[in-house]
Biotite code that builds the C-alpha atoms (Angstrom):
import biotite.structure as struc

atoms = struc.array([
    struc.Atom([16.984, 6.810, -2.997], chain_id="A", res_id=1, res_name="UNK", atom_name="CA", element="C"),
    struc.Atom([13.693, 5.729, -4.669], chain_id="A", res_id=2, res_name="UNK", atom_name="CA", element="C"),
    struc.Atom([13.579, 5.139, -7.934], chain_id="A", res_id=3, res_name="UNK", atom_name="CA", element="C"),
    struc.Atom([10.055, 4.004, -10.076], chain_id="A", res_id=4, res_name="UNK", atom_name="CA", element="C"),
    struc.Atom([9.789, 2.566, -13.090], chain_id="A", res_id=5, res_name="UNK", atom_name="CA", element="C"),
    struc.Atom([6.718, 3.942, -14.910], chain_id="A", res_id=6, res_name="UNK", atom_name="CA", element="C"),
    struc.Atom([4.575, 1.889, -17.318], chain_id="A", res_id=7, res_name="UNK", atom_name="CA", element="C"),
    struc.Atom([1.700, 2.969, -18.958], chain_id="A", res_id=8, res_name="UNK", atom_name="CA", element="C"),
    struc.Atom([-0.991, 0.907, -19.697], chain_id="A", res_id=9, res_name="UNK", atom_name="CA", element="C"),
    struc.Atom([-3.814, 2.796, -21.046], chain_id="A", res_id=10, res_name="UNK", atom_name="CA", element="C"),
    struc.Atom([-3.282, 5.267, -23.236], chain_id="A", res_id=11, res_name="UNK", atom_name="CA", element="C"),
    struc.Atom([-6.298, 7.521, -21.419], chain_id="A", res_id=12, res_name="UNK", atom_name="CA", element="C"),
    struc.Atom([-3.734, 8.668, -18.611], chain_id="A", res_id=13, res_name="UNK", atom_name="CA", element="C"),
    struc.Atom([-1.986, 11.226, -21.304], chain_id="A", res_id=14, res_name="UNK", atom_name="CA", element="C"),
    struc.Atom([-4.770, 13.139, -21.429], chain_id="A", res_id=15, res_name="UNK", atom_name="CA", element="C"),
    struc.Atom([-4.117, 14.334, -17.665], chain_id="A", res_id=16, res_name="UNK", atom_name="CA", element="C"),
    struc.Atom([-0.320, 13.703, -17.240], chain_id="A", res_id=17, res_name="UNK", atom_name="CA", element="C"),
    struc.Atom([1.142, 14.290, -20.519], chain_id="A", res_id=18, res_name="UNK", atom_name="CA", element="C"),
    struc.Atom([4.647, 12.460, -19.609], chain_id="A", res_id=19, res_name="UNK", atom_name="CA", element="C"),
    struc.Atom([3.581, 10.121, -16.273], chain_id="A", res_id=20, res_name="UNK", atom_name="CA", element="C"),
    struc.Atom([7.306, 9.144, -15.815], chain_id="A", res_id=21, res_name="UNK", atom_name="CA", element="C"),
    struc.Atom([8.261, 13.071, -15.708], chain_id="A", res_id=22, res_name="UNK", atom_name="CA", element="C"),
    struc.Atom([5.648, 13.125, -13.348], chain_id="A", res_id=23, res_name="UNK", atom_name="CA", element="C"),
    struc.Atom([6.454, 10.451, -10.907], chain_id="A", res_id=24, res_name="UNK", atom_name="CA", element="C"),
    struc.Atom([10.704, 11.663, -11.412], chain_id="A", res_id=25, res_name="UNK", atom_name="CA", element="C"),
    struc.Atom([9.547, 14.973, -10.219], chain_id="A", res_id=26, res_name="UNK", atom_name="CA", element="C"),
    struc.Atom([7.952, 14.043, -7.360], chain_id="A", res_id=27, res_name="UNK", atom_name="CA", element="C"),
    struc.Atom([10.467, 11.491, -6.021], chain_id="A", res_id=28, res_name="UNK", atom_name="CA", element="C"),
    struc.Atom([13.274, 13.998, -6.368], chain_id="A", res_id=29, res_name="UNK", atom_name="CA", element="C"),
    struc.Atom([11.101, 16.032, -3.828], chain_id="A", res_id=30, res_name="UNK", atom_name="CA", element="C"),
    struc.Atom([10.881, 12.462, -1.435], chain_id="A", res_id=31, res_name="UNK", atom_name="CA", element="C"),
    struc.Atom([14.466, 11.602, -1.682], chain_id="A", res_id=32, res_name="UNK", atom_name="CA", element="C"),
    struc.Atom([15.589, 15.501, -0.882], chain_id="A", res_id=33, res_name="UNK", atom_name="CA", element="C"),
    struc.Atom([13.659, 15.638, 2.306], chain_id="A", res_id=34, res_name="UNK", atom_name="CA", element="C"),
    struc.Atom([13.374, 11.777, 3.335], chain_id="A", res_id=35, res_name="UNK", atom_name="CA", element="C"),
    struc.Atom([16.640, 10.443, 4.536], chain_id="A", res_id=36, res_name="UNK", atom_name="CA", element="C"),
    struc.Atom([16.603, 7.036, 5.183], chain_id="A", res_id=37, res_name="UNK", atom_name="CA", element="C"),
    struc.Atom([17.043, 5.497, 2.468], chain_id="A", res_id=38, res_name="UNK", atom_name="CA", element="C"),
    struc.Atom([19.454, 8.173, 1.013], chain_id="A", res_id=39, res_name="UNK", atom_name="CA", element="C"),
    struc.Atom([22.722, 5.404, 0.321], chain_id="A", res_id=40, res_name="UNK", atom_name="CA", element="C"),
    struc.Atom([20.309, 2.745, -0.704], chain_id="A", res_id=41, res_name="UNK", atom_name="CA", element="C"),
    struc.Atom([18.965, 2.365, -4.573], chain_id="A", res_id=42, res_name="UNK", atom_name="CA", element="C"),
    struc.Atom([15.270, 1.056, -4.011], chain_id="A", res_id=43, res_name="UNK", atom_name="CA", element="C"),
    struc.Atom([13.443, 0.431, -7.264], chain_id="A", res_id=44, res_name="UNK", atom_name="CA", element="C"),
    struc.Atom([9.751, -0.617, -7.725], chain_id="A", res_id=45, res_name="UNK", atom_name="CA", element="C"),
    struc.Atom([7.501, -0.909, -10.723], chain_id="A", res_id=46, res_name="UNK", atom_name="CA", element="C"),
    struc.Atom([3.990, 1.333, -11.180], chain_id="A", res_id=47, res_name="UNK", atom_name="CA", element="C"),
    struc.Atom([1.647, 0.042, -14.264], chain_id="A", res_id=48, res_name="UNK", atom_name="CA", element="C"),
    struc.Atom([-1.001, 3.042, -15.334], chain_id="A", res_id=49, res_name="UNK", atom_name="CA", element="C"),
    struc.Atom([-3.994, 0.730, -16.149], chain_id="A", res_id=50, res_name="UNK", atom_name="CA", element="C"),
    struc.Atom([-7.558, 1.023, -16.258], chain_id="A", res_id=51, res_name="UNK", atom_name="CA", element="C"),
    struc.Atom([-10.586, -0.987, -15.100], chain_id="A", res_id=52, res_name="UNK", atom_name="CA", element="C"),
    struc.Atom([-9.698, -3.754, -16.946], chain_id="A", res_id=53, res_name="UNK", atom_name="CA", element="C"),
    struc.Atom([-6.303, -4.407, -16.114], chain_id="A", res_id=54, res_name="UNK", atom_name="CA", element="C"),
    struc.Atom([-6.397, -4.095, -12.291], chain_id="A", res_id=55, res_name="UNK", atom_name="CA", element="C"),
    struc.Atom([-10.193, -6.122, -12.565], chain_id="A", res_id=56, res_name="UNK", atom_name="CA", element="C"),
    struc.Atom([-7.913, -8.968, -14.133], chain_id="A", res_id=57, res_name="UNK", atom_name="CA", element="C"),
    struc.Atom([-5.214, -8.545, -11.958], chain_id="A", res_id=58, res_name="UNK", atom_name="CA", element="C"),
    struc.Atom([-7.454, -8.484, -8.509], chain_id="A", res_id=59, res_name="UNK", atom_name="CA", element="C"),
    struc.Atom([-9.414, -11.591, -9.522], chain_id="A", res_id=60, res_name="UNK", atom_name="CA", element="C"),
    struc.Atom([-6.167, -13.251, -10.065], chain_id="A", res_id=61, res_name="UNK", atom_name="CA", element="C"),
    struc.Atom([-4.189, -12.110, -7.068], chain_id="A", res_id=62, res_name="UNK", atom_name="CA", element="C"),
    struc.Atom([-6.688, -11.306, -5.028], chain_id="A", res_id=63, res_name="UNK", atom_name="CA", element="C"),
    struc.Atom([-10.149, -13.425, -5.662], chain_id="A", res_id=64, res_name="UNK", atom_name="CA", element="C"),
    struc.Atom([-12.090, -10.300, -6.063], chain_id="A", res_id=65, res_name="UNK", atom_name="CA", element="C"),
    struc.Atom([-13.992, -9.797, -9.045], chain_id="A", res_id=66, res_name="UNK", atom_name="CA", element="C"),
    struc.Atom([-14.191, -6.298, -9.385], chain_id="A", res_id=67, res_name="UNK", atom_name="CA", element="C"),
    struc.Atom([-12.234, -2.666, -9.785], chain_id="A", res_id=68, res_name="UNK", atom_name="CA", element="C"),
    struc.Atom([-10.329, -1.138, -6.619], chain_id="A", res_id=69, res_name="UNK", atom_name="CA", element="C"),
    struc.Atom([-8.396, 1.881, -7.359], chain_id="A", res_id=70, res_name="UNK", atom_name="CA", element="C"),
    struc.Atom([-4.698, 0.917, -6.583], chain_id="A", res_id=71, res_name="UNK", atom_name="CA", element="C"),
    struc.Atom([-3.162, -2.784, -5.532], chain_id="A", res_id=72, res_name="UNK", atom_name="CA", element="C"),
    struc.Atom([0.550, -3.605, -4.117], chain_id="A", res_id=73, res_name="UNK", atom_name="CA", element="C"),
    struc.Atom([2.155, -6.504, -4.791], chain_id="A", res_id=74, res_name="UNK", atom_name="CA", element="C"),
    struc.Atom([5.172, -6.322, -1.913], chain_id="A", res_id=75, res_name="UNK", atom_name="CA", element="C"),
    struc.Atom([8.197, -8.999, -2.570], chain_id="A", res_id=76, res_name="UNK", atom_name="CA", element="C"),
    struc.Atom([8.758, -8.382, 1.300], chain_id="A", res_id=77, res_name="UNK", atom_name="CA", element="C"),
    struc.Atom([6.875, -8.139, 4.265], chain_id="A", res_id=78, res_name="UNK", atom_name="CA", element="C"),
    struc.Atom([7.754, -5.533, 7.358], chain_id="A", res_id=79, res_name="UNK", atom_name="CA", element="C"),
    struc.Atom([10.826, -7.834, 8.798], chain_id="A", res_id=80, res_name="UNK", atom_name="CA", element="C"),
    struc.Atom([11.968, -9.447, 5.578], chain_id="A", res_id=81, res_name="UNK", atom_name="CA", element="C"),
    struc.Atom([12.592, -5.904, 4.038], chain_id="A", res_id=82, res_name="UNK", atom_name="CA", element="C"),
    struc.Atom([13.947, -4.500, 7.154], chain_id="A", res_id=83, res_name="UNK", atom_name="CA", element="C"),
    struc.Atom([16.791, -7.141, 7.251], chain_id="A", res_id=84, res_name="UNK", atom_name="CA", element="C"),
    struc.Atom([17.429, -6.579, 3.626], chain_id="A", res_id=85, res_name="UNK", atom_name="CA", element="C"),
    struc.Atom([17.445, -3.026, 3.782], chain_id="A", res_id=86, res_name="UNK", atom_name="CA", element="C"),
    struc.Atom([20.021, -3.741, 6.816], chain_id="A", res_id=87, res_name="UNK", atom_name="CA", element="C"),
    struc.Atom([21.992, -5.575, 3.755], chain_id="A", res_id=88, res_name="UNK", atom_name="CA", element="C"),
    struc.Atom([22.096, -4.764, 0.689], chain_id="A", res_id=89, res_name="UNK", atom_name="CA", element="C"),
    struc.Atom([22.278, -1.343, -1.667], chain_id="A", res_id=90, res_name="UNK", atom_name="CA", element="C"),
    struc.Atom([19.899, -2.640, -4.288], chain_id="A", res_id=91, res_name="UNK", atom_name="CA", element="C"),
    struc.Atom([16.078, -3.861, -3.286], chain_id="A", res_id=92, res_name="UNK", atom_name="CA", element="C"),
    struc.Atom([13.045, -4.214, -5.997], chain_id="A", res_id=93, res_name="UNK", atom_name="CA", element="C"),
    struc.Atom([10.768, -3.560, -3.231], chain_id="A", res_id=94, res_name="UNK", atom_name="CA", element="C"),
    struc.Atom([7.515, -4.942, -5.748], chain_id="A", res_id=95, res_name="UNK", atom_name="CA", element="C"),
    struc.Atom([4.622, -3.407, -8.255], chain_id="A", res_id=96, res_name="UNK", atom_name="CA", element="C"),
    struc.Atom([1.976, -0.655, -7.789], chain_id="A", res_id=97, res_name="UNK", atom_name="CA", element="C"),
    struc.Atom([-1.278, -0.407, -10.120], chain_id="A", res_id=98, res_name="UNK", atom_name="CA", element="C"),
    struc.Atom([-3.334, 2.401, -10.186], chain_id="A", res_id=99, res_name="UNK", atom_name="CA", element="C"),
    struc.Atom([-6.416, 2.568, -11.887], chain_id="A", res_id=100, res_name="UNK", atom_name="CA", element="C"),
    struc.Atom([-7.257, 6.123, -13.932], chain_id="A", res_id=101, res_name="UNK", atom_name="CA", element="C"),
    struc.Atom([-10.825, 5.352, -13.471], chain_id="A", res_id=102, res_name="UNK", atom_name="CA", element="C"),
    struc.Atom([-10.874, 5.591, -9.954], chain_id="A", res_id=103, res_name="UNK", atom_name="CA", element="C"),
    struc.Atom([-9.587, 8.751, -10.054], chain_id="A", res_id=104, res_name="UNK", atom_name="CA", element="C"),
    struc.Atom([-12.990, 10.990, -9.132], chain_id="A", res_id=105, res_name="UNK", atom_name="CA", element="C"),
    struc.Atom([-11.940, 14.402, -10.253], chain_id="A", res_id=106, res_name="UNK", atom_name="CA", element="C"),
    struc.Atom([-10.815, 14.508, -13.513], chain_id="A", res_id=107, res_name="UNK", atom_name="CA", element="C"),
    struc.Atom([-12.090, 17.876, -14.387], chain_id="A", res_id=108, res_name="UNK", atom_name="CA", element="C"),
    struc.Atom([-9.467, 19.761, -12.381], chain_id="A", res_id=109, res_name="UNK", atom_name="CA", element="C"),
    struc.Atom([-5.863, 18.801, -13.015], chain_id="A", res_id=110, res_name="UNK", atom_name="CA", element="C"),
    struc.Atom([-4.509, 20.026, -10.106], chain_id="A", res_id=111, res_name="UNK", atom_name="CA", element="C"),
    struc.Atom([-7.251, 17.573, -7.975], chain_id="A", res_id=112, res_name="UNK", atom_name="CA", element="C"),
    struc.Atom([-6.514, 15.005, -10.340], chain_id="A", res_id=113, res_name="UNK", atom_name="CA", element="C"),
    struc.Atom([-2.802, 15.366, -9.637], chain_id="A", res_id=114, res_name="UNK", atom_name="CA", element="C"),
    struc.Atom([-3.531, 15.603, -5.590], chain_id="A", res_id=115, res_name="UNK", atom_name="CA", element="C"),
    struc.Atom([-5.377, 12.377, -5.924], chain_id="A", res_id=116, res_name="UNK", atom_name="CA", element="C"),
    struc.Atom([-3.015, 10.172, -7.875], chain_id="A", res_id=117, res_name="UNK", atom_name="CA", element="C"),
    struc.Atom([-0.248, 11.326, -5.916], chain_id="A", res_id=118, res_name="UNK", atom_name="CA", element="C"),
    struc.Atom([-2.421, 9.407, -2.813], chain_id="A", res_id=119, res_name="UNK", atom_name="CA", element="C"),
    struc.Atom([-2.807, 6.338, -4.775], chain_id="A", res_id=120, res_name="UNK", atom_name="CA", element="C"),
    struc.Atom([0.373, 5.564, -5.860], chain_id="A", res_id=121, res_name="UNK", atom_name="CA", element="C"),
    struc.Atom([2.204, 7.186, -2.565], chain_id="A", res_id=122, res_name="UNK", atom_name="CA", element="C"),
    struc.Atom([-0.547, 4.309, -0.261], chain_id="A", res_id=123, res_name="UNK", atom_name="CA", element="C"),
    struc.Atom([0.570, 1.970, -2.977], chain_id="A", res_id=124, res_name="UNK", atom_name="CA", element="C"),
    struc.Atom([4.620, 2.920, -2.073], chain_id="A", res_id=125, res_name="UNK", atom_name="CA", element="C"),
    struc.Atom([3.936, 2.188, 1.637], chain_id="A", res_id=126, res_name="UNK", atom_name="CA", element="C"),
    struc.Atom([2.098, -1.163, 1.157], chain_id="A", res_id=127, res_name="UNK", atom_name="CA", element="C"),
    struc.Atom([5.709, -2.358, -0.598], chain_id="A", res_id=128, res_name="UNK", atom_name="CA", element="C"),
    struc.Atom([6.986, -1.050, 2.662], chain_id="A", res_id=129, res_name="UNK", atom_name="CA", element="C"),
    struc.Atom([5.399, -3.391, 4.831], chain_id="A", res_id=130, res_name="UNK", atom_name="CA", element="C"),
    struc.Atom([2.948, -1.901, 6.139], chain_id="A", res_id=131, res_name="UNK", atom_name="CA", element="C"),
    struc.Atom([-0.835, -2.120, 5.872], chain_id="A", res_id=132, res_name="UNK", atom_name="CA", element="C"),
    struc.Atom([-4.133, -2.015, 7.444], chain_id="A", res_id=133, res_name="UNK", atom_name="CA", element="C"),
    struc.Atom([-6.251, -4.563, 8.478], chain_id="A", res_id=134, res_name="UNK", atom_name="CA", element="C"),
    struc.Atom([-5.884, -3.423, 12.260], chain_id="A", res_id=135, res_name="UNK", atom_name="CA", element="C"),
    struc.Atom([-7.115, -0.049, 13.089], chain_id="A", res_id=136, res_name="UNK", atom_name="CA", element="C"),
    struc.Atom([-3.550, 0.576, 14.747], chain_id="A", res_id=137, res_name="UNK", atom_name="CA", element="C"),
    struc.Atom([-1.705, -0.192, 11.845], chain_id="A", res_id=138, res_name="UNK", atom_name="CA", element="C"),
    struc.Atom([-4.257, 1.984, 9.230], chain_id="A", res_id=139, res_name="UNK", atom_name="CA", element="C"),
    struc.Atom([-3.446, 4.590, 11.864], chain_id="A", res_id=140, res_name="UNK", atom_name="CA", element="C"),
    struc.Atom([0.385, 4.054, 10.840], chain_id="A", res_id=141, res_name="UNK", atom_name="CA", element="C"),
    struc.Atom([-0.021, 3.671, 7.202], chain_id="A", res_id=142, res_name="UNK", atom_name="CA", element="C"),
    struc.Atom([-1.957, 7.348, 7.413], chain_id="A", res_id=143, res_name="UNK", atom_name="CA", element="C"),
    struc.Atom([0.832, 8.907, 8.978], chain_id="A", res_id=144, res_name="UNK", atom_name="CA", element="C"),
    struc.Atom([3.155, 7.490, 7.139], chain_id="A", res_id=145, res_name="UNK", atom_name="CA", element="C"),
    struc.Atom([1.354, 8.472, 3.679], chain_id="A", res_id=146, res_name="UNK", atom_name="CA", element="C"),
    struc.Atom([0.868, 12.036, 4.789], chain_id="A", res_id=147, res_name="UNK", atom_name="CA", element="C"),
    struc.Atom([4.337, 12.285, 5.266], chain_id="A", res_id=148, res_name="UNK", atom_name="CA", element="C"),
    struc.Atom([5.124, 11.189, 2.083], chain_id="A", res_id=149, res_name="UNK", atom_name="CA", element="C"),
    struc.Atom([2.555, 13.279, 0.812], chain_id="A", res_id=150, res_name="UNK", atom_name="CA", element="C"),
    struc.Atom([3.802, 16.424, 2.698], chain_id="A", res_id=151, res_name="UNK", atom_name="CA", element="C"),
    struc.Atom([7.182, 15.813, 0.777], chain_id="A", res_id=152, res_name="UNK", atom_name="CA", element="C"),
    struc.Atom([5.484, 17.087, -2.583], chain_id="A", res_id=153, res_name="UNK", atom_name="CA", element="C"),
    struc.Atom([4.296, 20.314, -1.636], chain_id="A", res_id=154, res_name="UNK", atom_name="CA", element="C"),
])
């Protein structure tokens, strides 16, 4: 099971999702119904709401780009060290999502603005995963992986 531990860091994001934790629990419990692999595991990871500031800071820092992206991963594993823990142990913190509200193009429909956070923070979910894509193969993985994920919520 997937669990996320929602933190919001600008207080702009309430005026779309009213209760971003409610709306992140909801859409899990669709995930872990339908996905079953990790269905006798507890997997945790951390998403901070933030906005241009924040994840500007944050990619300098990590990152040694000086500018705004609209969602970064910070994996504790890569690929092969989370596949042997996963192999292991019940419990993994699989890392941290941010995702930036102001990259978030539509906010004048809140059903788009919905379909498009759900993409940030699901790409943000596979990147703890392992996976990634700096190889046209792999972004051909990551894809199909996300839209799987994605399919999970409708």
């Amino acid at each position: 099971m997937i669990k996320i531990n929602v933190i919001t860091n600008n207080i702009s994001w309430q005026k779309y999702i009213k209760k971003p934790d409610n709306f992140i629990e909801k859409n899990l419990k669709n995930i872990n119904k339908k996905n079953r692999d990790y269905k006798k595991k507890n997997i945790f990871c951390t998403l901070l709401l933030s906005g241009n500031k924040e994840i500007k800071k944050l990619n300098k820092k990590f990152r040694k780009k000086d500018k705004t992206t609209d969602v970064l991963s910070f994996p504790f594993y890569n690929k092969k060290e989370l596949k042997n823990k996963l192999k292991r142990e019940k419990e993994i913190y699989l890392g941290d999502i941010i995702v930036n509200l102001n990259k978030i193009k539509d906010k004048h429909n809140l059903a788009s603005f919905k379909k498009e956070f759900n993409i940030l923070w699901i790409h943000g979910l596979v990147h703890l995963f392992g996976y990634d894509h700096k190889k046209v193969r792999d972004f051909v993985t990551m894809q199909k992986i996300e839209k799987n994920f994605l399919s999970y919520l409708n």
